[in-house]
C-alpha positions in Angstrom: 0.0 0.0 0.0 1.0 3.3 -0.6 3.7 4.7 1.8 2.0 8.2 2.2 -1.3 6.1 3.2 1.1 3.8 5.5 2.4 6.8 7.2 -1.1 8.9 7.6 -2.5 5.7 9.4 0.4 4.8 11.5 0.5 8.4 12.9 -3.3 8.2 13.4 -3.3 5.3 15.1 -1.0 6.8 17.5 -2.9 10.2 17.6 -5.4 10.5 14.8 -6.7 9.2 11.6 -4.5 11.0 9.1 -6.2 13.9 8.4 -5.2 17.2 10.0 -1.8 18.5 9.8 -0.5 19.4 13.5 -3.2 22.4 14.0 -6.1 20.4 12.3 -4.9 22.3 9.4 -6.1 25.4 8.2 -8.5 25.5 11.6 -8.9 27.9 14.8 -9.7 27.4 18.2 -13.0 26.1 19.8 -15.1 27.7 22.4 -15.6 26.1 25.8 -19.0 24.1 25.5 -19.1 24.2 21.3 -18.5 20.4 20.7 -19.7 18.7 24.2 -19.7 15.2 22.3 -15.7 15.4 21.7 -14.0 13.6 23.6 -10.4 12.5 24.1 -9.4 8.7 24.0 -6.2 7.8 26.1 -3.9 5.0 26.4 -1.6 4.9 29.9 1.7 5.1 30.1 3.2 4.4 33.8 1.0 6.3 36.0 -0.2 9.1 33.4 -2.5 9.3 30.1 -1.5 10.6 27.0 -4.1 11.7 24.4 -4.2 9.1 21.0 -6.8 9.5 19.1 -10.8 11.7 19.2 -14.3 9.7 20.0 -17.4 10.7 20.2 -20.1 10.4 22.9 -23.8 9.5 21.7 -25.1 8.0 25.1 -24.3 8.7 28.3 -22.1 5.5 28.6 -21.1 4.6 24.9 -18.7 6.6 22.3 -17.2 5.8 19.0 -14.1 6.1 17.8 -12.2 4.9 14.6 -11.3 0.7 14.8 -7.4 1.8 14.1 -6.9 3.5 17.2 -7.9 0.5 19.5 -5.0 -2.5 19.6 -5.0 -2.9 23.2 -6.8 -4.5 26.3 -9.8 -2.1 27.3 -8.0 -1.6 30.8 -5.0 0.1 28.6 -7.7 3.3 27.8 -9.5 5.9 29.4 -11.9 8.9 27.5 -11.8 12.0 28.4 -15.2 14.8 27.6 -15.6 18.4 28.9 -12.0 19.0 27.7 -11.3 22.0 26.2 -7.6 22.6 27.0 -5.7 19.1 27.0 -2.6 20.7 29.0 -5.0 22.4 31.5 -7.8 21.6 34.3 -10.4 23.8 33.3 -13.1 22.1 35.9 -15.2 20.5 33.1 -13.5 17.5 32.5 -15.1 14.2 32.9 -13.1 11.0 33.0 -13.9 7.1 32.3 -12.3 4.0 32.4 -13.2 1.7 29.4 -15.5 -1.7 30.4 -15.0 -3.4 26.7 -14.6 -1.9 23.0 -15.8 -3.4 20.0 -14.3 -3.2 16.7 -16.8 -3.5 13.8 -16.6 -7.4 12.1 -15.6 -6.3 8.9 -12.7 -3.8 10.2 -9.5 -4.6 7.8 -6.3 -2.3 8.7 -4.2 -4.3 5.8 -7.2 -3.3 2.9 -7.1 -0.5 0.8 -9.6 1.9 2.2 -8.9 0.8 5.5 -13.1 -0.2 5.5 -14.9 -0.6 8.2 -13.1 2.1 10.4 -15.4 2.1 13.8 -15.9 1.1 16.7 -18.0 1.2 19.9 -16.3 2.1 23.4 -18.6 1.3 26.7 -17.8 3.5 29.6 -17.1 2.3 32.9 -18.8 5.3 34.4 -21.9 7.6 32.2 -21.1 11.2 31.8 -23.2 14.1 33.5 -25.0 15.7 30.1 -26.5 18.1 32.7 -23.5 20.0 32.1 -23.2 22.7 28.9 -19.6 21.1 28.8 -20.5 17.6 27.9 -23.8 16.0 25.5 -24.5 13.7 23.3 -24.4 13.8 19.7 -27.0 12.3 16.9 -26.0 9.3 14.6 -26.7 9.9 11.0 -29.4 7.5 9.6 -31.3 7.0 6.0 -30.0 8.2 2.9 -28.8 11.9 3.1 -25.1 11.8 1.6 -24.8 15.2 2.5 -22.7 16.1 -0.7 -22.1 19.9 -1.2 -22.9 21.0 2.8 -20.7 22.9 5.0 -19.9 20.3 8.0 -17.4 20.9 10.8 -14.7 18.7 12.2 -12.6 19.1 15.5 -9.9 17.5 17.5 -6.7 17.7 19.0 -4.4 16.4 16.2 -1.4 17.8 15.1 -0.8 21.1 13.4 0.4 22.6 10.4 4.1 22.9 12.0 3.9 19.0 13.3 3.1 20.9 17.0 0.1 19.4 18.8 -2.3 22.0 19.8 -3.5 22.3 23.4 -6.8 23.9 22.6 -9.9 21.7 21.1 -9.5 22.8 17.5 -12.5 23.1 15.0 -12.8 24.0 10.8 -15.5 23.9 7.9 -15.1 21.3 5.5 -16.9 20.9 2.2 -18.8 17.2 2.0 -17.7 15.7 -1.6 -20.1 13.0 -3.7 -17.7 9.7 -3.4 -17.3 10.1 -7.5 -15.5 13.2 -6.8 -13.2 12.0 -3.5 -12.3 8.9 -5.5 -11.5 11.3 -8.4 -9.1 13.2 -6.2 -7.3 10.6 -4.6 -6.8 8.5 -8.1 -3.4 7.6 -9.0 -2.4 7.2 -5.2 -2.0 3.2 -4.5 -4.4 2.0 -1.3 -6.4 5.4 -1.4 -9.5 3.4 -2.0 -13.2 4.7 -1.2 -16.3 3.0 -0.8 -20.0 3.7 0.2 -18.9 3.2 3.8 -16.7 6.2 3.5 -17.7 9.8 3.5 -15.4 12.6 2.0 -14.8 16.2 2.7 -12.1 18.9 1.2 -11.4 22.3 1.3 -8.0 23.8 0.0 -4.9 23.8 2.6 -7.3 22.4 4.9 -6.8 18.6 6.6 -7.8 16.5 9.5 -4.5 15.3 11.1 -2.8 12.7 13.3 -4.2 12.4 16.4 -7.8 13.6 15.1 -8.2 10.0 13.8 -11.9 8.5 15.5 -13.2 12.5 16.1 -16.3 13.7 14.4 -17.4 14.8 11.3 -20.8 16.8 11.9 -23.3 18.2 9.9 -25.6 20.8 11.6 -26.2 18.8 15.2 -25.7 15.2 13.6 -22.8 13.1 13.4 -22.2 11.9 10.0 -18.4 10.8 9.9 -15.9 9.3 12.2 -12.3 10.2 11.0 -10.6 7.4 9.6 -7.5 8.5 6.9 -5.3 10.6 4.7 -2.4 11.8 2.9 0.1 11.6 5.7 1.6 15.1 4.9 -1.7 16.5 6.1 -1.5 19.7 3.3 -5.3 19.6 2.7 -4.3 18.7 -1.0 -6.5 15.7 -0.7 -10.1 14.8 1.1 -10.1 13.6 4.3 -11.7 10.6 4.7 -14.3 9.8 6.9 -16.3 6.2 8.0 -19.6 7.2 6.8 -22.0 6.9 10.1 -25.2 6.4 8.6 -23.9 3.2 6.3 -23.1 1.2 10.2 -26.4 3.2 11.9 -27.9 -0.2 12.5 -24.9 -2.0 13.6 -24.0 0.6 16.0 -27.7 0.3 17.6 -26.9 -3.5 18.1 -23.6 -3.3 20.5 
């Protein structure tokens, strides 16, 4: 598979879904309270936690994230919501222990496409939505391929400079019709997209590592979990997305 794919996944895997240069590229700083689903998923190290990858909460007690940033035993992770500042306590946060993940069935890191990118986290503890600082989000359903609309992604992944940010950060993205996102990424080995994928773009714009398994929503509805990219992360390529409404169903089930 390509290298540039190779690269964009391993670095997502280790903070996000290669997408967003080190400042999700292109993007500007959130506002306390404007994503309350975000949430940062954690792996220990020793005593402390160090931020890998986005998820996103849609009940109190269950979040999804992308399938390549789990590889461990649920004991190994923690999630993180109310966080606005990573590096700072802010009185917000929320934390829980993970009881069990599941990766979707059909998950295949060594495929072109990477399909299948999601997976459900159970929390240990359910998170206080009577805060502004943390909600839940609505899952996508039906048919709605939301081609053409103005949809927003955030996260913590690495910046423009490789730096990682320690405010949430946020940008508009342009949704693409698959045609076109398999248009733009044709003539790179591995960069394969299917129905189960959902595409956005805008110029010198990117999701980066460490945003990999964050959110892709349109209006107040979660239509994309972030899954890949060019590793470079120079918004000259869509970012690519696991199209939410395409595993609705499945996600209902776990």
């Amino acid at each position: 598979m390509n290298a540039l794919l190779n690269i964009l996944l391993c670095t997502l895997a280790a903070t996000a879904l290669a997408e967003i240069s080190p400042n999700i590229v292109g993007g500007s700083n959130a506002a306390a309270g404007e994503f309350p689903w975000q949430g940062s998923l954690q792996v220990r190290s020793g005593t402390s936690w160090f931020h890998i990858c986005g998820c996103v909460l849609y009940t109190t007690s269950k979040a999804l994230t992308a399938a390549h940033c789990l590889s461990n035993s649920a004991s190994s992770y923690r999630l993180g919501f109310g966080m606005l500042r990573m590096n700072n306590v802010d009185g917000t946060e929320q934390y829980s222990s993970v009881t069990s993940y599941t990766n979707h069935p059909n998950y295949n890191g060594n495929a072109a496409g990477y399909p299948n990118d999601i997976a459900v986290l159970r929390l240990t503890s359910s998170m206080d939505t009577s805060s502004s600082a943390v909600g839940t989000v609505s899952l996508a359903s039906g048919s709605n391929d939301y081609a053409g609309q103005t949809c927003t992604i955030s996260g913590w992944g690495r910046l423009s400079g490789g730096s990682t940010p320690n405010n949430l950060q946020k940008v508009d993205m342009t949704v693409l019709t698959n045609n076109e996102c398999s248009s733009r990424w044709s003539g790179i080995s591995g960069a394969t997209v299917n129905s189960g994928h959902i595409c956005i773009f805008e110029s010198g714009r990117s999701a980066c590592s460490g945003d990999s398994g964050g959110p892709l929503v349109c209006g107040n509805t979660l239509t994309g979990i972030t899954s890949w990219g060019i590793s470079s992360c120079s918004g000259s390529y869509p970012s690519v997305y696991t199209r939410v409404s395409n595993f609705y169903s499945w996600v209902q089930g776990q």
